[in-house]
N, C-alpha and C positions, 0 to 999 in steps of 0.2 A: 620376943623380938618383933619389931613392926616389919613390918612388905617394905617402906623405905629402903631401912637398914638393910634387911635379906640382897635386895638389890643391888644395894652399893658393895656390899663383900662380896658378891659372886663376880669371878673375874667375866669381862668381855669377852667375845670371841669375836678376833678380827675376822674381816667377812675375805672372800678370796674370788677369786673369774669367776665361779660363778652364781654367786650373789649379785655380781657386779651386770653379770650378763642377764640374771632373773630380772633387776631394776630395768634395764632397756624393754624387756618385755613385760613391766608391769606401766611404764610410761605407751603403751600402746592403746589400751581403754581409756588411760587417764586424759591421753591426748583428744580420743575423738569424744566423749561425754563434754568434754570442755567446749570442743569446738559445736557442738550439736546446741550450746546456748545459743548461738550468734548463727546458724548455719541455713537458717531460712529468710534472714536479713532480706537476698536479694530476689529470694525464688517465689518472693508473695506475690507480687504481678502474674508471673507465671502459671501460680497454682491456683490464682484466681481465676483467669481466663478457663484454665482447664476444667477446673471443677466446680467452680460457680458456689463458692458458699454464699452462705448470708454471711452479716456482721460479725454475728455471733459467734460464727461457726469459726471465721479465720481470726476470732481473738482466742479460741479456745486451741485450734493449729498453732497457734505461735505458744502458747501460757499454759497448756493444760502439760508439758513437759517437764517445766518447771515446779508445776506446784507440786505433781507427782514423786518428784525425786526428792526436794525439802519436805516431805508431810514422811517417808518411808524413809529417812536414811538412818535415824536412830533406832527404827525397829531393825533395820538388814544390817547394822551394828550388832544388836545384839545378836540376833540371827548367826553371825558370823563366829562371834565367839562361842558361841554352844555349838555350831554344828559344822565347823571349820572356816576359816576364811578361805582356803583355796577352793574348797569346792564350791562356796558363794559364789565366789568369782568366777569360775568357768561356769556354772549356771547364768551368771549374770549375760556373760559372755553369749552364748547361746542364746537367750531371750534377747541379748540386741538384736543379734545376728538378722536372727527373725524377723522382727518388729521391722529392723531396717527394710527388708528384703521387700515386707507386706507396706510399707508409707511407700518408698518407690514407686510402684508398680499400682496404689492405688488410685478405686475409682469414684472414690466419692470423699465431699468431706466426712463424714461421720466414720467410715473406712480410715482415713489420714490419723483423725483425731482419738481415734483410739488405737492405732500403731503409734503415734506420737506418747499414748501414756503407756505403753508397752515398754517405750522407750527410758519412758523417766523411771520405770520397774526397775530395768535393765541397771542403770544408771543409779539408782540407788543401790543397788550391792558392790559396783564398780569402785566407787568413789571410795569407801571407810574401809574396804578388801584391801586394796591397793596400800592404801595409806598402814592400816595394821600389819598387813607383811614385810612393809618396811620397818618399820617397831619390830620384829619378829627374825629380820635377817639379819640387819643391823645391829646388834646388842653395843658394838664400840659406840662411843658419843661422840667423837671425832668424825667418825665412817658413817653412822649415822646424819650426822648434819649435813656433812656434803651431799649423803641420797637425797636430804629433804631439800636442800639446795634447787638439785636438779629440778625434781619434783615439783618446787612451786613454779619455776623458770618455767615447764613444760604447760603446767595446768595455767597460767596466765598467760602464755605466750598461743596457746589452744585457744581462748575464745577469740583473740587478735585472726588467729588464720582462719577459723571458721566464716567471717565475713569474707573474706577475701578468694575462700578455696569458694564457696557459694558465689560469689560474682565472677569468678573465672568458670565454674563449670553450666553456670547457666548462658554463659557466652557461646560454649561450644556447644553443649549436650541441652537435655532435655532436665526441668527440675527435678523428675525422682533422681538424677545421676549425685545431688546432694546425699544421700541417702546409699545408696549402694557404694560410695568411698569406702563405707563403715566396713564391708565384707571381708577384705582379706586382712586387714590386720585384727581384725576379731579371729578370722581362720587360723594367725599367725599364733596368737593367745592358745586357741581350742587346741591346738599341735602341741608347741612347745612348751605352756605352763605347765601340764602335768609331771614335764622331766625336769624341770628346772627350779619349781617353785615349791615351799615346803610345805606340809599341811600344819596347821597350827590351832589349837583350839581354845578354850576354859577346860581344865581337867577335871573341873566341879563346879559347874554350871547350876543346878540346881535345875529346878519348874523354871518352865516359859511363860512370864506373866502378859498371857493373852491382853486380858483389860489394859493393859497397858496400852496395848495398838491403837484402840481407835481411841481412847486420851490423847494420844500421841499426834493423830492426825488431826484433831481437832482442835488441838491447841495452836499446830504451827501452820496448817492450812489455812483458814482464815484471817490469820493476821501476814500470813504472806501476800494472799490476792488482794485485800484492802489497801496496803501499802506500795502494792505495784500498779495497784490504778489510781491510786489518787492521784501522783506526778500528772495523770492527762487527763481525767475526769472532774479532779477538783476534790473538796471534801466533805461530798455527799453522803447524807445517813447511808445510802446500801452499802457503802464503802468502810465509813468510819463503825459501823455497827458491827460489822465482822472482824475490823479488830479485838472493840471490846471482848464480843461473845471470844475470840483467840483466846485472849486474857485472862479472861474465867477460865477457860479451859487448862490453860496454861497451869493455875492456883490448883484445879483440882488433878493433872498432870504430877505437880511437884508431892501435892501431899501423899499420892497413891505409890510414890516410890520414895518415899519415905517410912511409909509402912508395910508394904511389899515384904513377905518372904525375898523372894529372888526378884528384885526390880528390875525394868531394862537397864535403865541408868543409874549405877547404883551410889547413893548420897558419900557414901567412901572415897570415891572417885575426885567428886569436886573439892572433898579434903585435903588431896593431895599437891605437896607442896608446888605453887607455881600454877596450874593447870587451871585453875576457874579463871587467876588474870592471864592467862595465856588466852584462853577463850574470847574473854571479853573486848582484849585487845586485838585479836582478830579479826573482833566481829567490826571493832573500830575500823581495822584498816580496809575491809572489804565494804565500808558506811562509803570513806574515800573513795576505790576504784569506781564502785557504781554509779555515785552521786554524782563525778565530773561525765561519766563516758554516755551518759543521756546529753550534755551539751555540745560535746565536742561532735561526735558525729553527725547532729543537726546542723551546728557550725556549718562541717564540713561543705554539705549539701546543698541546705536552703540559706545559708548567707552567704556563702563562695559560688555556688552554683554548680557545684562538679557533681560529674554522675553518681552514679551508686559505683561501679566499676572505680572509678577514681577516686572517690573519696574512700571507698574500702584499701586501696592501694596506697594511700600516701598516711591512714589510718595505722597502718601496718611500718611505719618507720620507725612512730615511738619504741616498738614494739624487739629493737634490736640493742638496745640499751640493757634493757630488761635480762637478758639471758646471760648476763655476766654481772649483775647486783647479789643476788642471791649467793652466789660461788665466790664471789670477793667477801661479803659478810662473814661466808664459814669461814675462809682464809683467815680472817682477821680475831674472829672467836679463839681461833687455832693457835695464835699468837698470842692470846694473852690480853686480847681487847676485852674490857665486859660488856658481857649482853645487854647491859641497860642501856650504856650508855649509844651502842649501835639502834639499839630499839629506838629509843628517843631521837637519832639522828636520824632517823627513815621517817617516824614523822615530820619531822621540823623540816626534812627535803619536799616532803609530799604538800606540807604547808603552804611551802617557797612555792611549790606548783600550780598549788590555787590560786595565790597572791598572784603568780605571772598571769593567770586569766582574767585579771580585773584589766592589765595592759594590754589585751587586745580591743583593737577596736571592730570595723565590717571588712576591712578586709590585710587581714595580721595572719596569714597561713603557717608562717613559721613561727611565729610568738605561742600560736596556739598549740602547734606539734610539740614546740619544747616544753610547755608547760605541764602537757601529757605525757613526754618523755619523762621527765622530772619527778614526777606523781607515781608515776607507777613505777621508777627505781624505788625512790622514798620506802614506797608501800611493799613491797615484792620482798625486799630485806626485812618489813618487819613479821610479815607471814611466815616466809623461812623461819625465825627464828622462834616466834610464837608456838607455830606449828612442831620444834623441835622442842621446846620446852615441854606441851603440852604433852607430846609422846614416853619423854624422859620423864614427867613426872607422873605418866601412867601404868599400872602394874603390867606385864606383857599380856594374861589372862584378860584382861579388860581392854586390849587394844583398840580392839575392835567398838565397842563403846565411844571410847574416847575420840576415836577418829569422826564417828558420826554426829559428836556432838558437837564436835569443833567446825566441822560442816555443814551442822545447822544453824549453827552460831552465825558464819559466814554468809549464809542466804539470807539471814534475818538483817543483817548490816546489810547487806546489797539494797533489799527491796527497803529498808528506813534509810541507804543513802538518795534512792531514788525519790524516795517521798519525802522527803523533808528537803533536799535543794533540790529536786524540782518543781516544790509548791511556791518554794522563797523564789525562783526565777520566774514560774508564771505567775506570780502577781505581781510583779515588777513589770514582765512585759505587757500583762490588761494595760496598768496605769498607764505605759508609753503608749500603746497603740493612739493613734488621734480621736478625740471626739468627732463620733457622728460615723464613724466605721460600721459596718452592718456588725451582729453579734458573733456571729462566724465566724469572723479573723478577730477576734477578739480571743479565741478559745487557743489556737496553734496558729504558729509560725506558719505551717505548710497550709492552715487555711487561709491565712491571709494574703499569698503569695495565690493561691487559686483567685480566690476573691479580686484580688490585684490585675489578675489575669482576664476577669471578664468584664474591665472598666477600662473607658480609652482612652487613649494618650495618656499628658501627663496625670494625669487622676490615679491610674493604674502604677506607675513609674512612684508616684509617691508615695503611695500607699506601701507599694515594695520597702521603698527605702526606709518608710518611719516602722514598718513591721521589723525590718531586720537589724535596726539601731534598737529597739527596743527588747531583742530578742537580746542581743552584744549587753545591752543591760544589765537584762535578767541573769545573764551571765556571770558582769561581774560581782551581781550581788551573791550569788551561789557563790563564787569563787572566795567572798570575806565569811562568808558564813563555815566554809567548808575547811577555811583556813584557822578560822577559830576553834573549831571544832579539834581540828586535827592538832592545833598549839597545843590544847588541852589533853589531846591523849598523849603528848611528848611529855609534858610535866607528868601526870600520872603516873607514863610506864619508867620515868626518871626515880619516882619515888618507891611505885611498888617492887621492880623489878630489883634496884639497888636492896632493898630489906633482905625479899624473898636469897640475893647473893650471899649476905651477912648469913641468912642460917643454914643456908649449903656448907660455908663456910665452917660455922660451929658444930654441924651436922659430923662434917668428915673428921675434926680434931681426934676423937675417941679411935677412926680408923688408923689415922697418920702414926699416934700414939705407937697404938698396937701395932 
């Protein structure tokens, strides 16, 4: 008998208060790792004056978080499953706690930037713990979906607040006060998980295939930082070379866990029915999130003009929409709707949302907000449902796995939607900038507008204007690009999804039978 089948006969066990009540308290890490993307947005003037980095130093404060937690999250997957998820996660817990406590109160940058990768440590056990204890508490698929509902609602509705709790608390406090938010609801975790939340493991994990780690990191390290700098750098050999060398790494990644005794990721896993296109589809829909929210935010700023304050504020509108997409999707699963056909309708919304970004012109605030409201309903329902797929067609013992890989998947879409529209928007805006422009505001928006700044009258006034019609450009070229894009993952997940139903279908007759 296959793990499938063993699965589908073992009855459910509906979850009761408190499962329901562990889920509140696993949405509390989920929440601040989210927000901790976005949560120095406004506090980089601040940390600048205070600590005086170089360049380098405050690109590595902002990125060296990220890369850290996409390069570790399929090893603290498997981590997770050999040696519990709960207790990864109150580990993990603890190492924020920390790290948070020490970025606060730090006095240098190199001090910051390695409490910052302390952070993405943290952050990596948080993310695939969370998400596998849900696999774990959950066993109903009904009760389940709706957890995973919430759960995507929280973790995208989390980087929205993090811009915003960052430009509220540096209005009042000091910017390490970004940083110590993180304390009591990690306190709240370190308390309450151990009573609440169940421990859950691999009962037969085998060897820990060390070589695997640093394969691991080398495969997705380098092709995340390549494709998160190209958007602003352009597509320079130090850039595009660390993809390839990813690549390689990736080929020699794949074969060693294919041959592995006990691999971290083990080739079993992607067999399972549904779960590699749940992934991929994923990773599609987080290509979408990222790809628009590099333009809209600039938008906001350098063609509207509004503060950082304010445009984090009116950024955060789309952002109510969103936390009833998800919970109407399961509703509608529950009734009897097929997943395909929801799947493909959250693309073809998300589509609709790019398309509406071609109709803004320099100054369309609400064309723009709806098109990002729009986008990120669209997409939020198709994570939900992916992410509930890929759980259900993962073995419980392999949770934890599957969580990590699904949210590497996810980083890897982020940083290729960032790169690939926002390569297609900055060369659309070189060619608009006008001839004879110094090279400078040729490069960003915000340089141009500096540039603009130190030329007089109207010389200055125009330059503005032809910079930020040309940015509105780039825009709507991003937006047909992103909308093509996304058409095509609507037909794909129309076709793959509708099959993968057909054999659930033929799958359960033998049960019904019986």
């Amino acid at each position: 008998m296959t793990q499938s089948t063993q699965r589908s006969s073992s009855p459910a066990v509906r979850a009761g208060r408190r499962e329901w009540t562990a889920l509140v308290v696993l949405m509390l890490p989920l929440l601040l790792v989210s927000m901790d993307v976005s949560v120095l947005y406004f506090a980089a003037p601040a940390i600048s004056a205070d600590l005086h980095p170089t360049g380098v130093q405050q690109l590595w404060i902002f990125d060296v978080y990220g890369f850290v937690l996409a390069g570790l999250l399929m090893t603290m997957g498997a981590l997770g499953d050999r040696f519990g998820r709960r207790r990864l996660l109150l580990a993990g817990a603890a190492a924020f706690s920390a790290a948070s406590l020490v970025a606060a109160y730090a006095d240098s940058a190199p001090t910051l930037i390695a409490a910052r990768a302390v952070l993405g440590i943290g952050g990596a056990t948080l993310m695939p713990s969370t998400m596998a204890l849900l696999r774990t508490m959950f066993t109903d698929p009904g009760q389940r979906a709706k957890a995973i509902g919430l759960w995507s609602g929280v973790m995208t509705g989390g980087i929205a607040l993090g811009s915003v709790l960052s430009g509220v608390l540096i209005h009042f406090f000091w910017w390490g006060s970004v940083f110590l938010v993180n304390l009591p609801a990690m306190a709240l975790l370190l308390v309450l998980g151990p009573a609440l939340l169940p421990e859950s493991r691999d009962p037969r994990p085998g060897r820990f295939d060390w070589p695997s780690v640093p394969l691991s990191l080398a495969a997705v390290l380098p092709v995340v930082y390549g494709l998160k700098e190209i958007p602003s750098e352009g597509w320079h050999a130090r850039y595009v070379v660390p993809v390839a060398v990813g690549l390689v790494f990736v080929a020699f990644f794949v074969r060693r866990q294919r041959t592995a005794a006990a691999p971290l990721i083990s080739p079993a896993l992607l067999r399972g029915r549904g779960f590699t296109p749940a992934v991929v589809l994923n990773l599609l829909a987080s290509f979408g999130v990222m790809g628009s929210a590099i333009f809209t935010t600039q938008y906001l700023q350098a063609v509207l003009g509004k503060s950082a304050l304010e445009a984090a504020l009116w950024a955060l509108l789309p952002s109510v929409p969103i936390g009833a997409a998800a919970p109407l999707a399961t509703t509608l699963v529950r009734r009897g709707v097929h997943r395909a056909y929801l799947v493909t309708a959250g693309f073809a919304v998300a589509a609709a949302g790019y398309g509406l970004l071609t109709l803004a012109g320099t100054d369309a605030l609400w064309t723009v907000l709806t098109a990002a409201a729009v986008l990120a309903c669209g997409l939020v329902v198709v994570v939900s449902q992916m992410t509930d797929l890929a759980l259900g067609a993962a073995p419980v013992e392999r949770a934890g796995a599957a969580s990590s890989l699904l949210e590497t998947g996810a980083e890897l879409g982020g940083a290729l939607g960032m790169a690939i529209l926002g390569a297609v928007g900055a060369a659309v805006y070189r060619r608009g900038v006008p001839a004879g422009t110094p090279d400078e505001a040729k490069e960003t928006l915000g340089a141009a507008l500096a540039v603009a700044g130190r030329l007089p009258g109207r010389a200055g006034d125009a330059l503005a204007e032809a910079a930020r019609s040309a940015f509105t450009d780039g825009m709507h070229a991003a937006g047909i690009a992103g909308a093509v894009v996304l058409a095509g993952a609507a037909v794909a997940s129309a076709l793959t999804l509708r099959r993968i139903h057909v054999r659930e279908e033929e799958a359960s007759a033998p049960d019904l039978a019986a």
